[in-house]
N, C-alpha and C positions, 0 to 999 in steps of 0.2 A: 215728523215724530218729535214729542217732545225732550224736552232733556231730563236725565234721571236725579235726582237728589235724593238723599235719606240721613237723617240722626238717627243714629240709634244706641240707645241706653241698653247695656247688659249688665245682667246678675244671673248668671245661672250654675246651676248645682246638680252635680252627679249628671256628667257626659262628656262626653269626647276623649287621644291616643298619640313616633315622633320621625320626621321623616329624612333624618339625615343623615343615615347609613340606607342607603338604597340598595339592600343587601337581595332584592329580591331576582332571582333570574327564572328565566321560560325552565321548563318542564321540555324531556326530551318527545320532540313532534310526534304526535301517534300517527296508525295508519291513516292513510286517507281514505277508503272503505273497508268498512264491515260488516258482518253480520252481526244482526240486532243480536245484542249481549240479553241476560237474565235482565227479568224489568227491576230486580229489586236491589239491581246495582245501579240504578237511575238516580242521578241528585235532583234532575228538572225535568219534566215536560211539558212545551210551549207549543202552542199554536196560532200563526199569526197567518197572515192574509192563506189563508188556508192550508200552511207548509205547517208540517211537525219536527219542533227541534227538537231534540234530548242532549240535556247534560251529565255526561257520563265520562270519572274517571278525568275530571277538570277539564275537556274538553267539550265543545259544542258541536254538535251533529245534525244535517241535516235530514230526515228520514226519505229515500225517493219511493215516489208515490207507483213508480212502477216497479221497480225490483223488489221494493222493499228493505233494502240495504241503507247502512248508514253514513252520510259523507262527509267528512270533518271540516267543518267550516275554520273554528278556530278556538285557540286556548286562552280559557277565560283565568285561569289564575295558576299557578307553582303549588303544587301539591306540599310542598316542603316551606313555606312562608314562615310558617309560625318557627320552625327550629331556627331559620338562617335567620329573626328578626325577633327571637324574645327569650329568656330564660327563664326561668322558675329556681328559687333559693329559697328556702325556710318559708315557704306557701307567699312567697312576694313573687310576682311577676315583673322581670325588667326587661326595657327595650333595651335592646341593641343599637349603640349610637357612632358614631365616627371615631379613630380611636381607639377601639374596646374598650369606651365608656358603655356604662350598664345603669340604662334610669329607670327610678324606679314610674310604674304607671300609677294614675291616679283616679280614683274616685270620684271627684268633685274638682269644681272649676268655676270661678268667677272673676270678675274684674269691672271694677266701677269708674274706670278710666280717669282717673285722678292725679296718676304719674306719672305721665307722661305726657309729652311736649310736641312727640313726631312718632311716624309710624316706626321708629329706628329705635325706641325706648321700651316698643311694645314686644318686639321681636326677640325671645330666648326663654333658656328654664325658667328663671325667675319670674319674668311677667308671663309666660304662661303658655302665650301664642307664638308656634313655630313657623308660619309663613303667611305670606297675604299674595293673590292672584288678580292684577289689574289689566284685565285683556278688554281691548279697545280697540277703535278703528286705526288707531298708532302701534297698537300692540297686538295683532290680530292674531299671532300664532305661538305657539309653546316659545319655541326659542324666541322670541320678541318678550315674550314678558318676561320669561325668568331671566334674560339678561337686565331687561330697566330692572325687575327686584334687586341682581346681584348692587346695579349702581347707585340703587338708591338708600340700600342700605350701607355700600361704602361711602358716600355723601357725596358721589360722583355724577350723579341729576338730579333732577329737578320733576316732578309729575308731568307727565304729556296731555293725557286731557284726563282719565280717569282717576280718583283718587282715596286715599284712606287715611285720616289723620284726625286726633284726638282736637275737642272743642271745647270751650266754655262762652260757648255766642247761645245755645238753646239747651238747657239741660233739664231732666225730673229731679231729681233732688243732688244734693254736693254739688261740686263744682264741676264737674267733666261730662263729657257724652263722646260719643264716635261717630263721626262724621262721613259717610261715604257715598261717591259721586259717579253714575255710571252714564257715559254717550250711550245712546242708542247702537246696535251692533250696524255694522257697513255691508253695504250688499256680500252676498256670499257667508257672510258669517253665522250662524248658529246663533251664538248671547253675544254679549259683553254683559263683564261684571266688575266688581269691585268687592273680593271677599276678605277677609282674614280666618284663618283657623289655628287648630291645635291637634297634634296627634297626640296628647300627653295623657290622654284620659282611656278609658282599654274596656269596652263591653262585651259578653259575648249573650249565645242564648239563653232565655231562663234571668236576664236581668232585669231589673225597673230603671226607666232613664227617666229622668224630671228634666225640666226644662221651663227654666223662670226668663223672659228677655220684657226691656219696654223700648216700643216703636216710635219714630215720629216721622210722618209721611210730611213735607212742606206742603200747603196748597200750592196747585198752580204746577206742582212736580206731578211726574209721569207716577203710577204706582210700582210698584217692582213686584216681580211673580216670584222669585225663591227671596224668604229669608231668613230659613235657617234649614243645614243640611246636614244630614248624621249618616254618612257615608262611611263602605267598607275600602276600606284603600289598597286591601290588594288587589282586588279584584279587577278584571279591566272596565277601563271608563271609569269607577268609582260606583257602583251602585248602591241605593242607601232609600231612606224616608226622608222626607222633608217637610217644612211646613213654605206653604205656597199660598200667595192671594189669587184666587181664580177667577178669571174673567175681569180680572184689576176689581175686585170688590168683595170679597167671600174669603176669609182665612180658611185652610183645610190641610190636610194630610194629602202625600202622593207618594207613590213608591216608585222608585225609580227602578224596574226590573221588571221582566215577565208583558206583560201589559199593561204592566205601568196604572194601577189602580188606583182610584182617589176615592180618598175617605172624608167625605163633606159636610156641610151640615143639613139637618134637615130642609127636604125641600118643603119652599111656603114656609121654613121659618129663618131664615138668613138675617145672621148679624152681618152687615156689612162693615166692613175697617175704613175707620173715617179717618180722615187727610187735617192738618192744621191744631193738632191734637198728641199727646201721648196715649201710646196704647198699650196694653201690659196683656201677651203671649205668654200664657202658664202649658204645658204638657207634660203628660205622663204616656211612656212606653213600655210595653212589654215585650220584650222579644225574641220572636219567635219565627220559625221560617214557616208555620202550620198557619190555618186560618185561627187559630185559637191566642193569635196575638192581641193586647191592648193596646188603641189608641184613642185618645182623650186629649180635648182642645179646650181652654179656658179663655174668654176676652172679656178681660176689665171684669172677672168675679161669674162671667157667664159661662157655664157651659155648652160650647156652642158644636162640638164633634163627641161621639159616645159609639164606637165600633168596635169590632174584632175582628180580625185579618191578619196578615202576612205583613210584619215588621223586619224580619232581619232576613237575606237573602238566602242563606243555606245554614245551617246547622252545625258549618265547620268553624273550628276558632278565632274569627277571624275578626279583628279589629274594628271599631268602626270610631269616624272623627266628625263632630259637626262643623261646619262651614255658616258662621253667623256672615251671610254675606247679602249683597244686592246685587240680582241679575236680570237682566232683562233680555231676552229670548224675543226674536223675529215670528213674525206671524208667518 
């Protein structure tokens, strides 16, 4: 398999929320069967290899296809997140950070990687982005990487094969771009990636997200399938939309939840994303947990996705972050 490489140029406005008071804990375990409650206390109903889940009451439930009862599989988020992780003061909303420091969230977000030198410069309020996630075949599990983070941000290693660090060898215009480098993932593993994000930016439903990024795939590099992700972070796993190259060739939308739906371009008329090139990823979202959501993809002035569907996972207030990253996901 080959090896991953990406530059990539960011500018983007109005998206992403901050994760350093990890103030969130479990919700007290419900039963483990019940009786199917009123359906119009339902927040989800899934159907997947022919099993009916319901989410009900921030819990997941399996329906059994013979009693009819409902069996708690497991709890998808803390009923209580928003109080134990945000305040409200004079119509501002601020996260709650380490401390009982209180920041304020923000609207808008960019950075055209110009000041900085390492991935050590880019990391805090000021520059904007609060963490970066380099899982590899050296780093293959949680506690592997966020310990290399802790030491690479106290200047105590050095990158083991995946990487993130600002560039002026290939840039679109100014002097910088962002460089990131992912191994292919090792047996047993799921991806490897190489991402940076921010929690610093705070959307909920009923909002428009933009989303301005330029690409640059090297020839000869692997493509990468997520590269950018706007993700709800309470939630467990992170589920969110994202924008994904499909089949290594086709930009498009994917939602990570439910059954996981993609929003693509038309078929018979595919812009494919070309390699050796900059490429300039425009979106606009609407969100919504109804199919009455907007999603729209622009490449290089084209537009290349024009849908409506299901952008944000439930209707409850809950955070979402994007993850401008490169990952690459085993077949």
């Amino acid at each position: 398999m080959k090896r991953k490489t990406a530059l990539i140029l960011l500018a983007a406005a109005g998206l992403l929320s901050i994760g350093w008071a990890a103030t969130q804990r479990a919700a007290a375990k419900p039963a483990q069967v019940i009786d199917p409650p009123n359906e119009s206390e339902v927040e989800l109903t899934v159907v997947e290899n022919e099993i009916t889940y319901k989410l009900y009451h921030t819990g997941l439930y399996r329906v059994s296809a013979s009693s009819g009862k409902w069996e708690f599989v497991e709890q998808i988020y803390d009923p209580d997140f928003y109080a134990k992780n945000y305040v409200e003061r004079d119509g501002v909303i601020y996260r709650k950070a380490n401390k009982g420091e209180h920041i304020p969230v923000k609207r808008r977000f960019s950075d055209d990687f110009e000041n900085a030198k390492t991935i050590r410069d880019m990391i805090g309020l000021h520059p904007g982005w609060t963490e970066f996630t380099l899982q590899s075949p050296k780093t293959p599990s949680v506690k592997d990487y966020v310990s290399l983070r802790k030491r690479l941000l106290s200047g105590q290693a050095d990158f083991l094969d995946n990487r993130i660090e600002p560039t002026s060898a290939v840039v679109h215009s100014g002097k910088g771009a962002l460089k990131t480098f992912s191994e292919p993932p090792a047996h047993g593993m799921i991806c490897a990636k190489a991402s940076v994000s921010s929690e610093l930016l705070h959307f909920v439903k009923g909002d428009d997200v933009w989303i301005s990024n330029w690409y640059y795939v090297p020839e000869g590099s692997g493509m990468p399938f997520t590269v950018m992700d706007l993700e709800t972070t309470w939630m467990k796993e992170s589920p969110g939309i994202r924008i994904v190259i499909s089949g290594g060739k086709y930009a498009c939308f994917q939602l990570k939840w439910g059954s996981h739906p993609f929003y693509r371009q038309p078929k018979g008329k595919e812009v494919s994303f070309p390699v050796g090139q900059w490429v300039h990823l425009k979106a606009h979202l609407k969100l919504s947990e109804k199919d009455d959501g907007v999603i729209e993809l622009w490449q290089d002035g084209t537009k290349i996705v024009d849908a409506r569907g299901q952008t944000l996972i439930l209707p409850t207030p809950v955070n979402v972050l994007p993850i401008f990253a490169w990952r690459v996901f085993s077949q």
